[in-house]
N, C-alpha and C positions, 0 to 999 in steps of 0.2 A: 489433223489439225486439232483433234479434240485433246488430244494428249498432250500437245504444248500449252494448250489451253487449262489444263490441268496443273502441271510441270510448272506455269506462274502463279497457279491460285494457292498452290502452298506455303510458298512465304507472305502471301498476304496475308492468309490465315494466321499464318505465324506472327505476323503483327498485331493481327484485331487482338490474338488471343495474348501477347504480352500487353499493349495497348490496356485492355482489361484491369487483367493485372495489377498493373502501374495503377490506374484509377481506384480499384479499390484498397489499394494499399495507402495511397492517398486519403479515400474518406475515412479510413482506421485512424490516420495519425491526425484527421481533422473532428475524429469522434462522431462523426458522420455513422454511426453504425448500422441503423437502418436500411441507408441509402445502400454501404458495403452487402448489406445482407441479401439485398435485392437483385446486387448487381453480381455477387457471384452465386449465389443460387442459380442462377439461368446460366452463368459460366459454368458451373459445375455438373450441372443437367446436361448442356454439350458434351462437356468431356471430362467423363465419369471416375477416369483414373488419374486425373490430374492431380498430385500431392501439394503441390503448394497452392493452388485454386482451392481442396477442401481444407488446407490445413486455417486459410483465412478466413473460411466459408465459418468452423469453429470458432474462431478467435472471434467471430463478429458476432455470432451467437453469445459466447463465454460473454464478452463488454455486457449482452441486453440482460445479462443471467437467465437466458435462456438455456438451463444446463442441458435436458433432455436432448435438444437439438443439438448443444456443442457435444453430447456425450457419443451421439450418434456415429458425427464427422468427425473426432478420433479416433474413437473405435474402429472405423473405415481405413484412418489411415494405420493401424498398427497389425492392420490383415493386408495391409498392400506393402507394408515395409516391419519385419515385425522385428528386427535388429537395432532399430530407428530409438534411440533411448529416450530422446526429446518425445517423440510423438507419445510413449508407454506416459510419461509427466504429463501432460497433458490430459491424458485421457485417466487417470488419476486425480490430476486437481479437477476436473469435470465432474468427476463423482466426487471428490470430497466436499466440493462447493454444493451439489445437489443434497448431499446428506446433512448437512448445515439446514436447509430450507424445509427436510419433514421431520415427521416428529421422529421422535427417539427410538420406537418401535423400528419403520422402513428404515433408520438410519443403520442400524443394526443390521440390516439386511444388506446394506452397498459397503459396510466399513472391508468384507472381505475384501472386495474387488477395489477397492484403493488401495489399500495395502499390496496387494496382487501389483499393480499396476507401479507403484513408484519401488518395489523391490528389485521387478523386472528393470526397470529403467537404470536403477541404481549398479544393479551386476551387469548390464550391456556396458554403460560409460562409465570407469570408477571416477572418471573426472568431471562428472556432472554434479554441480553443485547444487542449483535450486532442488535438486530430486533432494540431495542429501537434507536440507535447509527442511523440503516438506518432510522428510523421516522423524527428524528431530520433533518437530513440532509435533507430529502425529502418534509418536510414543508416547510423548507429553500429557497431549491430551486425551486418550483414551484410556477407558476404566483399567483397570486390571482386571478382569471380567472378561474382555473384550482382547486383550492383547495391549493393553497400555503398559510401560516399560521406563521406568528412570533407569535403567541399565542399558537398554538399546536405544533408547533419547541420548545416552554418552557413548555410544560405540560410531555414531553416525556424527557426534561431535566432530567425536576425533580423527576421524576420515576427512573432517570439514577442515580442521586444523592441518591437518597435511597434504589440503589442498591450499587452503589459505590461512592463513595465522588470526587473521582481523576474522575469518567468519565463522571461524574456531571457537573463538572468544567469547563471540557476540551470543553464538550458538549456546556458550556453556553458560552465558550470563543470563541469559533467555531459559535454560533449566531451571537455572538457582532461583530465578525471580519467581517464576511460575510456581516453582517449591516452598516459597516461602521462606527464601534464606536470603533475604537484601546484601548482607555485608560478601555473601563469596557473589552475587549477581556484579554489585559494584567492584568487586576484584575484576571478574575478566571484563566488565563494560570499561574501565580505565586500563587494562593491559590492550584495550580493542582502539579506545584512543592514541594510545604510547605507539601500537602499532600503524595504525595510518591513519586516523583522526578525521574520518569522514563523519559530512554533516550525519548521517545515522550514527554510528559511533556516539557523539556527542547527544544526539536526542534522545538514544535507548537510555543514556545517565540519567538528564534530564527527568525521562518521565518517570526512572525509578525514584528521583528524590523527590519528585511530589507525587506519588502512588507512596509513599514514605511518609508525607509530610515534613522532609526536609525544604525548605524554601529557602535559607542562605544558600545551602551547598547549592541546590538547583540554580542559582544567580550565579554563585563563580562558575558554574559550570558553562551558564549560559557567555558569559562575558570573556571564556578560554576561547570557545566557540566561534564569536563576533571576532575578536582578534585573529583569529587564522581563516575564515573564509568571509569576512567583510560582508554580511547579507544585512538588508534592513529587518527582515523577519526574526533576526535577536531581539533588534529593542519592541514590537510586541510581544515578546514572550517573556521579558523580565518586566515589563508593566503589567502583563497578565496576572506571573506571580505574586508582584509586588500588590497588587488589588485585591487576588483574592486570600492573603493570609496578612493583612492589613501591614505590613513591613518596608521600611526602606522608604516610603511614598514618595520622600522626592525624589528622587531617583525614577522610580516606575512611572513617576508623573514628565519627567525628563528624556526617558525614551520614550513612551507616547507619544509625546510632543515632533519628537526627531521620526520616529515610524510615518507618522503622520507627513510630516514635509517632504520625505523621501519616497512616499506611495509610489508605486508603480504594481500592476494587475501579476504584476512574477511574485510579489511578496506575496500573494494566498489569499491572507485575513483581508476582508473588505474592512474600509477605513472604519466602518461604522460600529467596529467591535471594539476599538483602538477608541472612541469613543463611549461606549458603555465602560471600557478599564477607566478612564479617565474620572465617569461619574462616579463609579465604586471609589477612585483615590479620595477622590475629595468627598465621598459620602464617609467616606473615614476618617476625611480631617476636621469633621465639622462644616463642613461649606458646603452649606443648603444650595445658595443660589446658583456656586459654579457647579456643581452636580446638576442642578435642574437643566441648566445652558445644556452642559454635553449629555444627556439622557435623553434630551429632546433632539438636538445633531442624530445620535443613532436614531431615533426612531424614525425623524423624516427622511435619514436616508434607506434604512432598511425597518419598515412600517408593522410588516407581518410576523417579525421577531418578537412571542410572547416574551420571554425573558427581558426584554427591553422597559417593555411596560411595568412588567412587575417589579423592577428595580425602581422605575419612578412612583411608584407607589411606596416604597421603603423612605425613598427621599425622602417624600413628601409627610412623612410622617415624624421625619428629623424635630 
């Protein structure tokens, strides 16, 4: 009797432990991370070789930037699965993100074992992108000293590129920028649009022309942008420009206005910033009073925002 008894309680098991699961995958995508962290900690504690229970158990650590612990639980999983190219990225950006948070001294110390980590990953899957995307970046930025490389920052390009054309681009444009060479950056951020013209595509331009101090091209850019994927989140970011390199005003004072009527919580910027551009437009056209109106709108909507204040203090001195 006891063995039927058995013989049923394994698929129940098998439920509680999907059941699980499902839950904490759930609080991940509700940023519930805590909650996740709690709930598979104790799933993990039961059943020790479970890879997708630790590989979540990490991911819920990685959201708190608790690296140590996510450094832990991939590390774990690239000794239970070491062919596994994803989990070697993982436990790569675990340490690269830890070596961000000390000083430059211990950073020096972990930059081996990143490197280690996203090369392994890189030679397992040659069709693993984000590894390639961390390579790039990670030549980029590390000294020459240390192993930093604008040689092997374009060997992992161009891997990127014959994987994908657009992240080829982006990749090369993202060297060039980093390098200090704006005109080949905007070469491949416009061949990166020509090729498939995603919202990134158009943003990396974007932020090169005003990391530039270009603010027209940055508006046609942003208005190529609005035309092909229809977000309200263009007309705050040409009233942004427009505000703060004093340009165009009515215009930036007109999407504002439109950003504003069209809010909804997907477009990002709380209305109340869309309010401070407003008080800059018109602290630039001369209009004390309608700048004090929207200076005062932001601040009773979002109160704690220094910047808020101190811009009505500039008004005020109009």
């Amino acid at each position: 009797m006891k063995y039927i008894f058995l013989f049923l309680l394994i698929p129940i098991l098998g439920i509680s432990q999907t059941s699980s699961l499902d839950e904490a995958k759930r609080l991940l995508s509700s940023k519930k991370f805590s909650k996740a962290q709690t709930l598979l900690s104790e799933y993990v504690r039961e059943n020790q070789n479970d890879k997708e229970g630790i590989e979540l158990l990490g991911d819920a650590y990685g959201h708190q930037k608790k690296w140590d612990d996510a450094i832990i639980n991939y590390k774990k999983l690239t000794k239970l699965e070491p062919r596994n190219a994803n989990y070697h990225y993982k436990y790569g950006g675990a340490l690269g993100m830890k070596a961000l948070s000390v000083s430059k001294l211990k950073a020096l110390g972990i930059i081996g074992d990143v490197k280690d980590a996203f090369l392994t990953a890189a030679r397992l899957d040659p069709n693993h992108i984000d590894t390639r995307w961390a390579l790039v970046e990670l030549y980029m930025q590390l000294p020459g000293i240390v192993g930093g490389s604008k040689s092997k920052s374009f060997k992992y390009a161009n891997e990127l590129e014959m994987l994908s054309k657009v992240d080829g681009y982006l990749a090369k444009g993202y060297i060039y920028e980093y390098d200090d060479e704006p005109e080949q950056a905007e070469k491949y951020y416009k061949m990166a649009i020509n090729e498939g013209g995603s919202l990134n595509c158009y943003d990396k331009l974007t932020s090169l022309y005003e990391k530039e101090k270009k603010p027209e091209k940055a508006i046609v850019n942003l208005e190529a942008s609005g035309k092909k994927h229809q977000r309200n989140a263009m007309h705050y970011q040409i009233g942004k420009v427009c505000a703060e390199y004093n340009i165009q005003l009515d215009k930036g004072e007109q999407c504002l206005l439109t950003y504003i009527e069209n809010y909804s919580a997907k477009d990002g910027v709380p209305k109340a910033w869309a309010y401070y551009r407003l008080a800059q437009i018109n602290k630039n056209k001369k209009n004390k009073e309608e700048a004090l109106k929207w200076i005062d709108k932001a601040i009773t909507s979002l109160p704690k925002i220094k910047v808020f204040k101190t811009e009505k203090r500039r008004i005020e001195h109009l």
